[in-house]
C-alpha positions as CSV (number, residue, x, y, z in Angstrom):
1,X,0.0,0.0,0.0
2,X,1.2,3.2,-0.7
3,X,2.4,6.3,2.0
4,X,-1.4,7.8,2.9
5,X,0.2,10.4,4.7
6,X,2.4,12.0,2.4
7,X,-0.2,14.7,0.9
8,X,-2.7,14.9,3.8
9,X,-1.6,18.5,3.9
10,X,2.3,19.2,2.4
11,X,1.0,21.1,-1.2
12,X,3.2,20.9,-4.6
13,X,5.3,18.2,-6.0
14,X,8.2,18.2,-3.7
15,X,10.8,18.0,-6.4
16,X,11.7,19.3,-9.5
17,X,12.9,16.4,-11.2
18,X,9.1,15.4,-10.6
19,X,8.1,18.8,-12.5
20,X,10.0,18.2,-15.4
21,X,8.6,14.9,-15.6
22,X,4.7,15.7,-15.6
23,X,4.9,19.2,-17.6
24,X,3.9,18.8,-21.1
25,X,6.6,18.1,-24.0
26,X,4.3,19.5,-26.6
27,X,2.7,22.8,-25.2
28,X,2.1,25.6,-27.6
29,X,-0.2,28.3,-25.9
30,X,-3.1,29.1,-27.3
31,X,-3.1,33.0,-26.5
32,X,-0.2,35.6,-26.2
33,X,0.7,36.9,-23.4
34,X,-1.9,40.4,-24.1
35,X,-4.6,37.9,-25.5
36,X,-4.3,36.0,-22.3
37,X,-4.4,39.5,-20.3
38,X,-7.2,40.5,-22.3
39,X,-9.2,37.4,-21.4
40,X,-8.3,37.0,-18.1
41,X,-9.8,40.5,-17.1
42,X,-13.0,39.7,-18.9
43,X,-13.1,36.7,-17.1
44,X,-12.6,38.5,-13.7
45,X,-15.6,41.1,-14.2
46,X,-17.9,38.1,-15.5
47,X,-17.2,36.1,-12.3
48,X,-17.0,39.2,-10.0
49,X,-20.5,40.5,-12.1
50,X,-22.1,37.2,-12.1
51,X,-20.7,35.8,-8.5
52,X,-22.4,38.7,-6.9
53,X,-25.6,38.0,-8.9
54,X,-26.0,34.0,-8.5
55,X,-25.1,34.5,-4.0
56,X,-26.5,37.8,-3.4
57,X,-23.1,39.2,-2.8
58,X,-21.8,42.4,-2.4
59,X,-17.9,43.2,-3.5
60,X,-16.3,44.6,-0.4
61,X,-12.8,45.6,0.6
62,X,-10.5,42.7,2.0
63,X,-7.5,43.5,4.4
64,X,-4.0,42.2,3.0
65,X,-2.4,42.5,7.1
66,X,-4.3,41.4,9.9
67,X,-3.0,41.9,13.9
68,X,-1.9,38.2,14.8
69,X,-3.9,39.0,18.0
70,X,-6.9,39.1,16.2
71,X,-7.0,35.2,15.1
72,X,-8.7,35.9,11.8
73,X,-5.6,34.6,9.8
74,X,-6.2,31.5,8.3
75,X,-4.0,28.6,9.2
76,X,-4.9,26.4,6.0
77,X,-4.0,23.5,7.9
78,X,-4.9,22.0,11.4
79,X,-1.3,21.3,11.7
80,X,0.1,25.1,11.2
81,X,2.5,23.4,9.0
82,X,2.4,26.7,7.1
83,X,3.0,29.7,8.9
84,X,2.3,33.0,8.1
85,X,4.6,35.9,7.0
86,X,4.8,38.2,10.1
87,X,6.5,41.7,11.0
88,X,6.1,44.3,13.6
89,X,4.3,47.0,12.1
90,X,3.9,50.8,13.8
91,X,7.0,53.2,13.4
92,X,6.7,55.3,17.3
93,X,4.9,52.2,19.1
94,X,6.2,50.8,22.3
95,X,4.7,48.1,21.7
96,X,4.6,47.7,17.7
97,X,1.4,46.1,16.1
98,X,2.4,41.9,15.9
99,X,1.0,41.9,12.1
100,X,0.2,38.9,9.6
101,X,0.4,38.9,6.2
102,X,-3.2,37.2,5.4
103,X,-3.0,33.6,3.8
104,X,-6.5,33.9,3.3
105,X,-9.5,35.9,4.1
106,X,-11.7,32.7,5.3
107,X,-12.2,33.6,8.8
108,X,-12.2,37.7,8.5
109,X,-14.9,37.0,6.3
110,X,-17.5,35.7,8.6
111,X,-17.1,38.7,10.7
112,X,-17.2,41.4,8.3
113,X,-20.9,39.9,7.6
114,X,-21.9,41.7,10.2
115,X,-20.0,44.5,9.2
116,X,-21.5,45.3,6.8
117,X,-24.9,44.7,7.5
118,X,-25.7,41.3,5.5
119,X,-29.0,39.7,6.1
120,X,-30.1,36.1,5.6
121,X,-29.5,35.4,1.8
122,X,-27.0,38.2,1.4
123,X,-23.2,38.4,1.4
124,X,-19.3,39.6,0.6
125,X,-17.0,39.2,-2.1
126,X,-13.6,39.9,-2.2
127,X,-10.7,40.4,-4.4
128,X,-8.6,39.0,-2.2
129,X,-4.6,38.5,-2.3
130,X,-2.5,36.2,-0.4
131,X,1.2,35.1,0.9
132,X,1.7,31.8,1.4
133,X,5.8,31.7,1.8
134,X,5.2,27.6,2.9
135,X,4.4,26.3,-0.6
136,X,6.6,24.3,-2.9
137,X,6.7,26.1,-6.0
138,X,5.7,24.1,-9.1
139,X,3.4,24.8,-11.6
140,X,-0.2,25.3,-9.7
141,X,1.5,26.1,-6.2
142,X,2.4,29.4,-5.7
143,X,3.5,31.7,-2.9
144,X,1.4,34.5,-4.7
145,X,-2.4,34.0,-3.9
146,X,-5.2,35.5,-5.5
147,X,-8.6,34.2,-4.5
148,X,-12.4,35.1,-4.6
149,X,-13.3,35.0,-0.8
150,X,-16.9,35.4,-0.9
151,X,-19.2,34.7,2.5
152,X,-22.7,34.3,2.9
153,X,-25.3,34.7,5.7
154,X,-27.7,31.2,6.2
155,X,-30.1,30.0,8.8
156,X,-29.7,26.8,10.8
157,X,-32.0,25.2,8.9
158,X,-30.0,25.6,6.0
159,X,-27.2,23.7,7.7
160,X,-27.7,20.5,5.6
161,X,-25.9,18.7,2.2
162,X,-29.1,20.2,-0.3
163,X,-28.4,23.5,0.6
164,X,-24.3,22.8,0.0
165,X,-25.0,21.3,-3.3
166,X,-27.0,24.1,-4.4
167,X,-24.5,26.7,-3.7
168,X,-21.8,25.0,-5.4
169,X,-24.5,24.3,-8.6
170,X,-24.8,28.1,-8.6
171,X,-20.6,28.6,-8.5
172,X,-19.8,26.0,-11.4
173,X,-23.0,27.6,-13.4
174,X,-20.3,31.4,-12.8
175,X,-17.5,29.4,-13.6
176,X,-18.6,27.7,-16.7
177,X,-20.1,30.4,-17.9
178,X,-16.8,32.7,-17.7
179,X,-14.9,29.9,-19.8
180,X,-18.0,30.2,-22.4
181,X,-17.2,34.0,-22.1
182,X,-13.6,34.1,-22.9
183,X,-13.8,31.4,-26.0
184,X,-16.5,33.7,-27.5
185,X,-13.9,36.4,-27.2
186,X,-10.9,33.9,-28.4
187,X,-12.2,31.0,-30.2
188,X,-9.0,29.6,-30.6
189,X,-10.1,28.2,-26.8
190,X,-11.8,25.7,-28.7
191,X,-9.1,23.2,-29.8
192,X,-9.8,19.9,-30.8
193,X,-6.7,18.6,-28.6
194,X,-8.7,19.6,-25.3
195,X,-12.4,18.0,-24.8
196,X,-14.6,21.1,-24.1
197,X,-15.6,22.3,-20.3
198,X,-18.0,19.4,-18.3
199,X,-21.2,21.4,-18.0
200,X,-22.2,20.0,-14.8
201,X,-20.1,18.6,-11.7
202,X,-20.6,15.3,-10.1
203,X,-20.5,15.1,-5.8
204,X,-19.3,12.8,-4.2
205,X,-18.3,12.3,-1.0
206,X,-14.7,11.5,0.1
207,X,-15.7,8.4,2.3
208,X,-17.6,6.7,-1.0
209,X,-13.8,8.0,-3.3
210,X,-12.0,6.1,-0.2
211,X,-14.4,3.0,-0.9
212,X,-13.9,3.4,-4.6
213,X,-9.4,3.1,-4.5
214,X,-9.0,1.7,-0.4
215,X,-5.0,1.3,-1.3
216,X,-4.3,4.8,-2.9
217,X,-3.3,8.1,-1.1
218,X,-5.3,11.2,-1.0
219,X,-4.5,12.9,-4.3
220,X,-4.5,9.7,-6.0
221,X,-7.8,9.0,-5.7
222,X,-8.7,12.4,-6.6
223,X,-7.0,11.9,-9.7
224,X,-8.7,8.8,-11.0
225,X,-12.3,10.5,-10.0
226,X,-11.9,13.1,-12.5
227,X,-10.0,11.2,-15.1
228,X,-13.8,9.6,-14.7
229,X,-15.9,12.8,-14.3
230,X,-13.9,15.5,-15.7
231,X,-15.0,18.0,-12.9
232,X,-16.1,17.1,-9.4
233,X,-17.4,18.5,-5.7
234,X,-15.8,16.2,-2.9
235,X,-17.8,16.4,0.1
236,X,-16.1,15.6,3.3
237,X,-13.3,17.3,3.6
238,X,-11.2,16.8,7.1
239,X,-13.2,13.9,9.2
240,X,-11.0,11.0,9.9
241,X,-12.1,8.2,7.4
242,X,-12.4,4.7,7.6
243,X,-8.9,4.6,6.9
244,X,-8.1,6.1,9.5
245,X,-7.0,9.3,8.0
246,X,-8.9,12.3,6.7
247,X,-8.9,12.9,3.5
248,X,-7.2,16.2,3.6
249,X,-6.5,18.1,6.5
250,X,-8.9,20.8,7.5
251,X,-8.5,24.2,9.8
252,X,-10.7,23.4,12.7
253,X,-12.3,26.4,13.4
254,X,-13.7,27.9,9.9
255,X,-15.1,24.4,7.6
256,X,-17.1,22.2,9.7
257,X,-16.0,18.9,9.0
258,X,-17.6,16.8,11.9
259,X,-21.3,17.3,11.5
260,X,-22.9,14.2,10.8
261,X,-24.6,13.4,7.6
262,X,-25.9,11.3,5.5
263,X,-24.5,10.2,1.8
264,X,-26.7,9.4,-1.4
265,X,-26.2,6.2,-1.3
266,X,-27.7,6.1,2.3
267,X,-24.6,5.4,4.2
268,X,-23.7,7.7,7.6
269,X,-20.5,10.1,6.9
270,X,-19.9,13.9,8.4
271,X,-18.9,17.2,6.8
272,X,-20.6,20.0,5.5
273,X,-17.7,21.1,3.5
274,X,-16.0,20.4,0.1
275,X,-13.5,21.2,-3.1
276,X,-14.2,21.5,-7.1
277,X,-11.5,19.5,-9.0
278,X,-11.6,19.5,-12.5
279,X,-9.2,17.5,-15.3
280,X,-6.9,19.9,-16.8
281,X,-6.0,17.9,-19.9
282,X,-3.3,20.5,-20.8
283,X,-1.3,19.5,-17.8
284,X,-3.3,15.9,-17.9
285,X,-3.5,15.9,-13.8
286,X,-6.4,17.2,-11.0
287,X,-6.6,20.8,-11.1
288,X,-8.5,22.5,-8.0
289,X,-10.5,25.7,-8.2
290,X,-12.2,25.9,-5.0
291,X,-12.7,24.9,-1.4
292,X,-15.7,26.1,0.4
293,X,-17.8,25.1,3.2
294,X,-20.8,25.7,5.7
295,X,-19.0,27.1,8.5
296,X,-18.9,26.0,12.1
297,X,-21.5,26.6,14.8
298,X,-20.3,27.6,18.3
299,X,-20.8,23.6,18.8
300,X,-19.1,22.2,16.3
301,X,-16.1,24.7,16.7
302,X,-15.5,23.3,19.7
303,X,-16.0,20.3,18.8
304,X,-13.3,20.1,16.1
305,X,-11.0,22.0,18.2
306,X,-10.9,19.4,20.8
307,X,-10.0,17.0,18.1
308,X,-7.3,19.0,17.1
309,X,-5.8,20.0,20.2
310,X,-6.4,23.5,20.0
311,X,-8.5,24.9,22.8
312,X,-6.8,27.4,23.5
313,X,-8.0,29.1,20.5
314,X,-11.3,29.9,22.0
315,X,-9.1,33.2,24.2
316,X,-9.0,34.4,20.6
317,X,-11.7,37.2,19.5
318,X,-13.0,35.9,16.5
319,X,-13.5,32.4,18.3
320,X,-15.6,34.1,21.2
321,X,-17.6,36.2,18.9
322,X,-19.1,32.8,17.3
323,X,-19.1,31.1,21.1
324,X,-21.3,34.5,21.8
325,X,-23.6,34.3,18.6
326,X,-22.0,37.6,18.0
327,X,-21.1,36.5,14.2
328,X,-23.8,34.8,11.9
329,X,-24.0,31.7,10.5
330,X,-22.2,31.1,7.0
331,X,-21.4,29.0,4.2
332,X,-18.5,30.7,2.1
333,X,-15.1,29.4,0.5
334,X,-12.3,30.8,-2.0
335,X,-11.9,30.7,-5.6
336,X,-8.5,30.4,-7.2
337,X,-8.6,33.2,-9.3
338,X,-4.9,31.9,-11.2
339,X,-6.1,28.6,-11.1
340,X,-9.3,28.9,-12.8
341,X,-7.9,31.2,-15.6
342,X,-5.2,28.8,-15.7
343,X,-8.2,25.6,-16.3
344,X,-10.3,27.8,-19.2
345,X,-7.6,29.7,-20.3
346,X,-6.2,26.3,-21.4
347,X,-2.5,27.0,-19.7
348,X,0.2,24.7,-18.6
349,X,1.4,26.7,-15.5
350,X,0.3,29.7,-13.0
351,X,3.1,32.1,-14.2
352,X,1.1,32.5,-17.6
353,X,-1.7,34.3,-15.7
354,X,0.1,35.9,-12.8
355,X,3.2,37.4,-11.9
356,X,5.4,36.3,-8.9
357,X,8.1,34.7,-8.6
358,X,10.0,31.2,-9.5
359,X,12.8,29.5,-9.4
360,X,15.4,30.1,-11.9
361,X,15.7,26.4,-12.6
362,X,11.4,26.3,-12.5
363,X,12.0,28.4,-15.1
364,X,14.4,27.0,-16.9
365,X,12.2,23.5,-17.2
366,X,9.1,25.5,-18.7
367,X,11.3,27.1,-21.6
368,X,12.7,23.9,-22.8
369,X,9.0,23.0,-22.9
370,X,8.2,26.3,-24.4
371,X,6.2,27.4,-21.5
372,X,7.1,30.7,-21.1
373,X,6.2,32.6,-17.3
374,X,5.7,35.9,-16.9
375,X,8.3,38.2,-15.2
């Protein structure tokens, strides 16, 4: 049987020699760099446009620092495995402000709900950008992060796997849409080496994937279920499985991953949570867009905290405003905004739609294979 815990959490390849191995020999991108520019930014206002329309959103203004005090800053992974950037911050201070670059805006999200007013129904988007200095850098892991962070207010009763599903129907409908968008603009989109966008996703939870390959590690399995269905929502994201291991490692105090549900084929499993993964048959390997969730109640925070072995979270201010009801109830998650032009735009790396940086000899694998990143 193969290592299960090897990619419960670590994120990239791990070595270069691995890189060079998967990236295709025979890449020739489909747009130039300003055709690529020109469709990415037409993608952006149709998803920001049509994101907001679809959830009831409102765009709203994201912080890139938070105070580590605070406890908003996202820590991707139960583990802490990858740590924030931090600095002091407040020239004249005795005491200088303890400040976090943000790795995402998951858990600021939830507060500034009520920040700004949101009722039942309605919510935030953000144009959110990231540092996460913890990543290997290959060619869909980079230490530059630009995400959709959207949030939105729900009742109790909403806290179920029909309400998840038809959140995440209304997010691929955005998405697929926007790749419909850019190939009107560019029809060279449309190549008959690539099989044309799935329309619809398949769930699935990540107990029935488990059932499905019992011998296979985490991103394994997600491979072979969308060689099969081309794009997918796994449900289930962070409960221990029958393994013995979750399937990925999940935060404990934003995604709640321990409620107890019930799957379609009638068999008990937990989570309220999940990821899109699509095929990218440019780079021929799982490509994810998105991870989202229904977020935690003042039980289940607790809860999953416990598991984790981090109590001692609830002295933070953002955990006592949900212990006090002082926060609403949520369902939100973040969008890969490289990723998915990277998936539509037909690319074989994330320097083709952003700018950050790379390893000279990263770079020097993608121009034998005339992949060319931007500087």
């Amino acid at each position: 049987m193969l290592d299960k815990t090897a990619d419960l959490a670590g994120p990239g390849i791990s070595t270069y020699e691995e890189v060079e191995k998967i990236l295709p020999s025979d890449y020739r991108a489909l747009l130039t760099p300003r055709e690529t520019m020109i469709a990415l930014f037409e993608m952006k206002k149709y998803i920001e446009e049509n994101l907001c329309k679809e959830l009831n959103l409102i765009m709203v203004q994201v912080p890139l620092i938070v105070d580590i005090k605070s406890g908003v800053n996202d820590y991707l992974d139960r583990d802490g495995s990858r740590s924030p950037v931090g600095f002091p911050a407040g020239l004249g201070l005795d005491e200088p402000i303890q400040a976090q670059v943000v790795q995402a805006a998951t858990k600021w999200k939830r507060a500034a709900l009520k920040q700004f007013g949101c009722k039942v129904g309605e919510g935030v988007n953000t144009d959110m950008k990231a540092v996460r200095k913890d990543y290997f850098l290959d060619h869909d892991h980079s230490s530059y992060v630009d995400q959709w962070d959207w949030e939105r207010v729900m009742t109790f009763g909403d806290r179920n796997l029909d309400f998840l599903k038809a959140i995440v129907k209304k997010i691929w409908k955005v998405l697929y849409g926007a790749g419909r968008h850019a190939q009107e603009l560019f029809p060279q989109l449309k190549d008959s080496r690539y099989p044309d966008f799935p329309e619809e996703l398949k769930f699935i939870h990540a107990e029935e994937i488990l059932e499905m390959f019992p011998d296979l590690p985490r991103k394994m399995r997600e491979t072979e279920i969308v060689k099969k269905y081309n794009a997918v929502f796994i449900i289930g994201i962070g409960w221990v499985l029958k393994d013995g291991y979750p399937h990925e490692m999940r935060a404990a105090d934003y995604d709640d991953w321990v409620t107890e549900t019930t799957s379609e084929a009638g068999k008990p499993t937990h989570g309220l949570n999940g990821d899109i993964l699509v095929w990218n048959p440019v780079t021929k390997r799982r490509h994810e867009l998105t991870s989202m969730g229904i977020r935690v109640t003042k039980d289940t925070l607790k809860q999953q905290l416990e598991i984790t072995g981090q109590m001692d979270f609830l002295k933070l201010p953002y955990h006592k405003a949900i212990l006090n009801d002082d926060i609403p109830l949520s369902i939100g998650g973040g969008i890969g905004q490289s990723r998915t032009y990277m998936y539509f735009l037909r690319k074989a790396h994330l320097g083709e739609v952003s700018v950050t940086i790379w390893p000279q000899q990263l770079k020097d694998i993608c121009a034998k294979k005339n992949i060319f990143v931007l500087e």
